[in-house]
C-alpha positions as a Python dict, from the first residue, in 0.01 Angstrom:
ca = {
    (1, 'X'): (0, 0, 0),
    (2, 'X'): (33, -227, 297),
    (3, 'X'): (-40, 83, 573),
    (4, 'X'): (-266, 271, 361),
    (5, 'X'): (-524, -78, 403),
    (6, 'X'): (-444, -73, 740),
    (7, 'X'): (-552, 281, 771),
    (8, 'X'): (-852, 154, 571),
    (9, 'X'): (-943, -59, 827),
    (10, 'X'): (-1015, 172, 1073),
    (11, 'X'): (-1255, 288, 846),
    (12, 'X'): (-1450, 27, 731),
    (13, 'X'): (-1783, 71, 859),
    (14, 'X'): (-1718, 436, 886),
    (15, 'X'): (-1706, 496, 514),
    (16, 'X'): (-2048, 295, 490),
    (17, 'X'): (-2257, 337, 810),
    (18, 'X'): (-2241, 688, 818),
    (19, 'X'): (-2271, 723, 446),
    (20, 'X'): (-2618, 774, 287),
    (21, 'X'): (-2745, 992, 628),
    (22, 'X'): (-2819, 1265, 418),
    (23, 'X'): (-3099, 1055, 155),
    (24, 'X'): (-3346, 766, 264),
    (25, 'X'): (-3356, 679, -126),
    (26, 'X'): (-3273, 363, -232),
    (27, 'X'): (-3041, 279, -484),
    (28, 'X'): (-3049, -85, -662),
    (29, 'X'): (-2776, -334, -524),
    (30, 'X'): (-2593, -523, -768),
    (31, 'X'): (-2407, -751, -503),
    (32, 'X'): (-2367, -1085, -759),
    (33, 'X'): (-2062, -1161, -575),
    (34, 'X'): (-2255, -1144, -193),
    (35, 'X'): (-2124, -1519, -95),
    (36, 'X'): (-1741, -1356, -120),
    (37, 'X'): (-1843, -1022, 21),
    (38, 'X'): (-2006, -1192, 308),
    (39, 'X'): (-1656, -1393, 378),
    (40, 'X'): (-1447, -1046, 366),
    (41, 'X'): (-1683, -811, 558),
    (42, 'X'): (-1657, -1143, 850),
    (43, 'X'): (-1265, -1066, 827),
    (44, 'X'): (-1278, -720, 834),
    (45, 'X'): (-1541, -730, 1130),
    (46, 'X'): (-1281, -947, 1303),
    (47, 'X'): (-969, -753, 1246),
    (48, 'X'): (-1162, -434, 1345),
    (49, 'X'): (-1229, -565, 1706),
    (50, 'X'): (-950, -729, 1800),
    (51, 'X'): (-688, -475, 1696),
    (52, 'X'): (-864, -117, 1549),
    (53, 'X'): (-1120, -54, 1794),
    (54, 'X'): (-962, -136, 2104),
    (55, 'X'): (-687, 160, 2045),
    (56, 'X'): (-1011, 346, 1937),
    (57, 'X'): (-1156, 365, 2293),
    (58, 'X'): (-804, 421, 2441),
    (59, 'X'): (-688, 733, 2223),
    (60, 'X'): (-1125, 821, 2254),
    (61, 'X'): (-1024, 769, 2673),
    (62, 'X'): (-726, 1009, 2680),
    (63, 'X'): (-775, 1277, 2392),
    (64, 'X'): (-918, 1573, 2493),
    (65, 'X'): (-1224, 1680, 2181),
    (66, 'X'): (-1019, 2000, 2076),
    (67, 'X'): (-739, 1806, 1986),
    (68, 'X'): (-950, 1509, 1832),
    (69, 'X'): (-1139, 1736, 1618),
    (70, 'X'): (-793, 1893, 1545),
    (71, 'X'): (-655, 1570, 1436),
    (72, 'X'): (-966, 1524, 1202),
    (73, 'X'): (-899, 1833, 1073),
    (74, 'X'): (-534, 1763, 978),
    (75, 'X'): (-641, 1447, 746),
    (76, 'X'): (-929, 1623, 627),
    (77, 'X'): (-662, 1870, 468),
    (78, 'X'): (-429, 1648, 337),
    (79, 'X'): (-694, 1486, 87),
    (80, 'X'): (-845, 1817, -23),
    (81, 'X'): (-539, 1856, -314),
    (82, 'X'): (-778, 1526, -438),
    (83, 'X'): (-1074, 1723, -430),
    (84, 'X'): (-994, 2016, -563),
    (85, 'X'): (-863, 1798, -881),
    (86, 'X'): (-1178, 1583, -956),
    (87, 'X'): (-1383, 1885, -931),
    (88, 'X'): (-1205, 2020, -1227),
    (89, 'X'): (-1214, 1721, -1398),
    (90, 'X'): (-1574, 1672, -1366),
    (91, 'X'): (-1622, 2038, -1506),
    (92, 'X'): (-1640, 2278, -1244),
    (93, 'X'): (-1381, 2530, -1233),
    (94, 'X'): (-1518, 2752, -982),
    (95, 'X'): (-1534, 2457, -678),
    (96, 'X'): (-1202, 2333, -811),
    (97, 'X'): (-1075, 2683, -710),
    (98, 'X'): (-1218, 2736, -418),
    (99, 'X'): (-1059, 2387, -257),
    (100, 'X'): (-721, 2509, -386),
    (101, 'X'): (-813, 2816, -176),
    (102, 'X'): (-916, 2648, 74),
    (103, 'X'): (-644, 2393, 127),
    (104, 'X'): (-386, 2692, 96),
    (105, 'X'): (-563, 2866, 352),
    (106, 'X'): (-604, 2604, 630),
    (107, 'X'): (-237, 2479, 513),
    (108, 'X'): (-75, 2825, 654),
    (109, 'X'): (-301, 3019, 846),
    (110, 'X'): (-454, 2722, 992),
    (111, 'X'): (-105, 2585, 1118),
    (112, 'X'): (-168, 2215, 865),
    (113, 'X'): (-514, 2236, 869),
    (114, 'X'): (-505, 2208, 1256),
    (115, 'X'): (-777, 2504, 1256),
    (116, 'X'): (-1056, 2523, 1004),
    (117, 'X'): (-994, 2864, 902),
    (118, 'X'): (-1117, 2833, 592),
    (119, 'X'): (-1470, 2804, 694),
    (120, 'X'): (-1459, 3038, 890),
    (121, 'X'): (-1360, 3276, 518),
    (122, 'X'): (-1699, 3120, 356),
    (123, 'X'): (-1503, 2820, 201),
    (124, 'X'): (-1733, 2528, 271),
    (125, 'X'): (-1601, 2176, 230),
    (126, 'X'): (-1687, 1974, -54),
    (127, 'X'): (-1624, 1588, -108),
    (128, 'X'): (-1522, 1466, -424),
    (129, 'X'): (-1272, 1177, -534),
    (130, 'X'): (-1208, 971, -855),
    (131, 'X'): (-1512, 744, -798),
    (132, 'X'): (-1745, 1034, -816),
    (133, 'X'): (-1514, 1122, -1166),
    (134, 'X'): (-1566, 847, -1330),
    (135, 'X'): (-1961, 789, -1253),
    (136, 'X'): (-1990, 1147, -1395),
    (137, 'X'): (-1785, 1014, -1706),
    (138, 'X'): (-2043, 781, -1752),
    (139, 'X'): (-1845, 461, -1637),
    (140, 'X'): (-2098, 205, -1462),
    (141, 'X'): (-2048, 94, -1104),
    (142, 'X'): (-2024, -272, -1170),
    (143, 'X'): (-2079, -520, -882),
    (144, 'X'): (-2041, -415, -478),
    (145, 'X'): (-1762, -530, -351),
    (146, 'X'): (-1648, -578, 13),
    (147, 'X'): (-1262, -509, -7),
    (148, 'X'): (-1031, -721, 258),
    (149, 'X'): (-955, -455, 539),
    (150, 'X'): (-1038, -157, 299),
    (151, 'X'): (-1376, -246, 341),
    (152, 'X'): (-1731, -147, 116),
    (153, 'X'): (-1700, -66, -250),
    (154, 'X'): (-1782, -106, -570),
    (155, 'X'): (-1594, -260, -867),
    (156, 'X'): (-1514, 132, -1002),
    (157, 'X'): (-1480, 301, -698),
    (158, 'X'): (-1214, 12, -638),
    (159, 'X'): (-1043, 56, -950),
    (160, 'X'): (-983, 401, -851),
    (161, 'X'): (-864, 406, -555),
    (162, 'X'): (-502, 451, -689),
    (163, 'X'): (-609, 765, -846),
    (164, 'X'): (-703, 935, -467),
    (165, 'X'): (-377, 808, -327),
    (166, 'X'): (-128, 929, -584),
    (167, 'X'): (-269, 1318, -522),
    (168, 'X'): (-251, 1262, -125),
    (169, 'X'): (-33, 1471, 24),
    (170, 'X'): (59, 1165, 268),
    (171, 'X'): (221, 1021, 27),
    (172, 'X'): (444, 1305, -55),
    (173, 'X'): (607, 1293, 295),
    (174, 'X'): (979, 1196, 202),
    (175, 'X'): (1050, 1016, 598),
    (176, 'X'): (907, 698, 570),
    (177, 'X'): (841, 667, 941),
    (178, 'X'): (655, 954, 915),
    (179, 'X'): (413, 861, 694),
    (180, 'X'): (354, 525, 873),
    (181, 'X'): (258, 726, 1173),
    (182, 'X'): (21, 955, 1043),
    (183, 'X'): (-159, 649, 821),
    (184, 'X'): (-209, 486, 1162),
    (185, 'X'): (-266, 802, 1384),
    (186, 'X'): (-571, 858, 1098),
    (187, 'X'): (-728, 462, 1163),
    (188, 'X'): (-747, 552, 1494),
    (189, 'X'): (-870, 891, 1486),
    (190, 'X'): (-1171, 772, 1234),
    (191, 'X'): (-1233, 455, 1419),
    (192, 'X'): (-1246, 676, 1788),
    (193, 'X'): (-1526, 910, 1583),
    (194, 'X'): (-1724, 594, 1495),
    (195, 'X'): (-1776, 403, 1854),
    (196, 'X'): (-2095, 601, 1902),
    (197, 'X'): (-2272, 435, 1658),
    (198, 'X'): (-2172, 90, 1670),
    (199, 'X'): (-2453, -14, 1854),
    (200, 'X'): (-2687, 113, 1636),
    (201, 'X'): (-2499, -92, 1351),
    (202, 'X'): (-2505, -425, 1527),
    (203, 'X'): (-2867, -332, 1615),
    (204, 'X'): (-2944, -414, 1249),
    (205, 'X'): (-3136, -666, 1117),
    (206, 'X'): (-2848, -761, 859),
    (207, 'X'): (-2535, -567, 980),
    (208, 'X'): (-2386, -654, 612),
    (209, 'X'): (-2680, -496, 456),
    (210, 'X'): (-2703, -216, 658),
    (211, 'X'): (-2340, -120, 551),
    (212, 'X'): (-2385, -221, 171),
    (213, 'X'): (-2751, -12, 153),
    (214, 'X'): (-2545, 262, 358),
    (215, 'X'): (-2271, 332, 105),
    (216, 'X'): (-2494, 257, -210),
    (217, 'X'): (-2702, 550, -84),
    (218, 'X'): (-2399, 788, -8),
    (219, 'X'): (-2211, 711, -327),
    (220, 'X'): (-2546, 800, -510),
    (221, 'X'): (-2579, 1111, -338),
    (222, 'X'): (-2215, 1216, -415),
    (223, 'X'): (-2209, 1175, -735),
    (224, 'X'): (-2498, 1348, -754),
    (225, 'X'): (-2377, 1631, -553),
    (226, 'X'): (-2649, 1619, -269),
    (227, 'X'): (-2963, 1607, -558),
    (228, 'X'): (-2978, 1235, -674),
    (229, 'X'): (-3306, 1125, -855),
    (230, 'X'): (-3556, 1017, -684),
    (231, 'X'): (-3626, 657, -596),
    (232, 'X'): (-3881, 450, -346),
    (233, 'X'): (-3828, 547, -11),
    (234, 'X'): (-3765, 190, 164),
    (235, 'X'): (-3415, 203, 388),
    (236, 'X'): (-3404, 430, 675),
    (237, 'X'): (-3090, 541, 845),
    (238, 'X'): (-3080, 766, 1169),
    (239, 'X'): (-3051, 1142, 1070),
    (240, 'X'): (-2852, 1171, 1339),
    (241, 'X'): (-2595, 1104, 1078),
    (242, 'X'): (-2626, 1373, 908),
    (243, 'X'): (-2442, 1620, 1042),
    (244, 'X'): (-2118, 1456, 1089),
    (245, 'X'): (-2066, 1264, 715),
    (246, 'X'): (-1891, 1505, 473),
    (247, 'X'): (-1637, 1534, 717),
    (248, 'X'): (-1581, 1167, 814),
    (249, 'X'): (-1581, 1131, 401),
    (250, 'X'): (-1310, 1404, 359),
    (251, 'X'): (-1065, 1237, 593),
    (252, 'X'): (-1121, 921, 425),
}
């Protein structure tokens, strides 16, 4: 577990900032435990700049875009087994078997998901993990909860985050030295994708809120599969987001 936080590090404001692009709704915060939160997003913040986001800009200085986007693609793949599962366990069959499609597809013909052929058949991606299970199971959220260097949560999406990692096919990779490679090969790769918007995130009023509001919103809208109900439009985030969040959330 000690890599896979690290890995989680590169990604903590990239699971929130660019979550929630796709709905300016609102969704209530239950942060009871803010004071604590507070301490560990400071932490995170820290680690993030001295050691995750300086190899960002030098792997974002010498990688051509084909092969970062190929990269992407590569992680992206190795979760989908964890899609394809929740989606049958949250009742729908016919998604469950088109991600089983479409990770066999990119897996071979798309030489480890290096090439997006699958998308290219009419298999779009979808994003679903154990979180998004449980919510649909009717199991409350509970409080937020900013996790030391795997950054924003909340107290079930937490609490099943062993679920995602025991289906990753990371995890399944019997060299050892192997695996630690790829787990930090993928903090870099997601961190490199974020740099553009990190001014716009420390432009905030409340760079804590920002983040919190940010995945509050995109957890709603996942669970909800794109349609959540509506609420009072009040928080605001770029729509420039758009575009690039269901794959930043399928590497993740």
């Amino acid at each position: 577990m000690r890599i896979q936080r690290l890995c989680a590090t590169g990604a903590i404001i990239l699971t929130a900032a660019l979550s929630g692009c796709a709905s300016n709704q609102t969704v209530p915060a239950n942060d009871s435990w803010e004071g604590v939160n507070r301490a560990i997003y400071g932490f995170n913040n820290v680690a993030d700049t001295i050691i995750v986001k300086p190899l960002a800009k030098g792997y974002r200085f010498v990688t051509p875009d084909p092969v970062e986007q190929g990269v992407s693609n590569v992680f992206s793949n190795l979760a989908y087994p964890t899609v394809a599962v929740n989606n049958l366990l949250q009742g729908k069959p016919g998604d469950a078997a088109r991600d089983a499609a479409r990770f066999v597809l990119n897996s071979t013909l798309g030489i480890a998901g290096i090439f997006d052929v699958a998308k290219r058949a009419g298999l779009e991606k979808n994003n679903e993990d154990f979180g998004q299970t449980l919510a649909v199971w009717g199991v409350p959220s509970g409080p937020y909860v900013m996790l030391p260097f795997l950054g924003p949560s909340t107290l079930r999406d937490a609490v099943s985050l062993p679920l995602d990692q025991a289906l990753h096919v990371r995890n399944y990779i019997d060299e050892s030295g192997t695996r630690d490679k790829l787990l930090v090969l993928q903090i870099i790769s997601l961190r490199a994708r974020l740099l553009a918007f990190d001014e716009q995130i420390q432009a905030s009023n409340d760079p804590y809120i920002f983040i919190r509001e940010a995945y509050l919103q995109n957890r709603n809208f996942s669970i909800y599969d794109g349609a959540p109900p509506e609420t009072v439009d009040e928080f605001d985030i770029d729509d420039d987001f758009d575009a690039d969040l269901e794959d930043f959330e399928s590497e993740l």
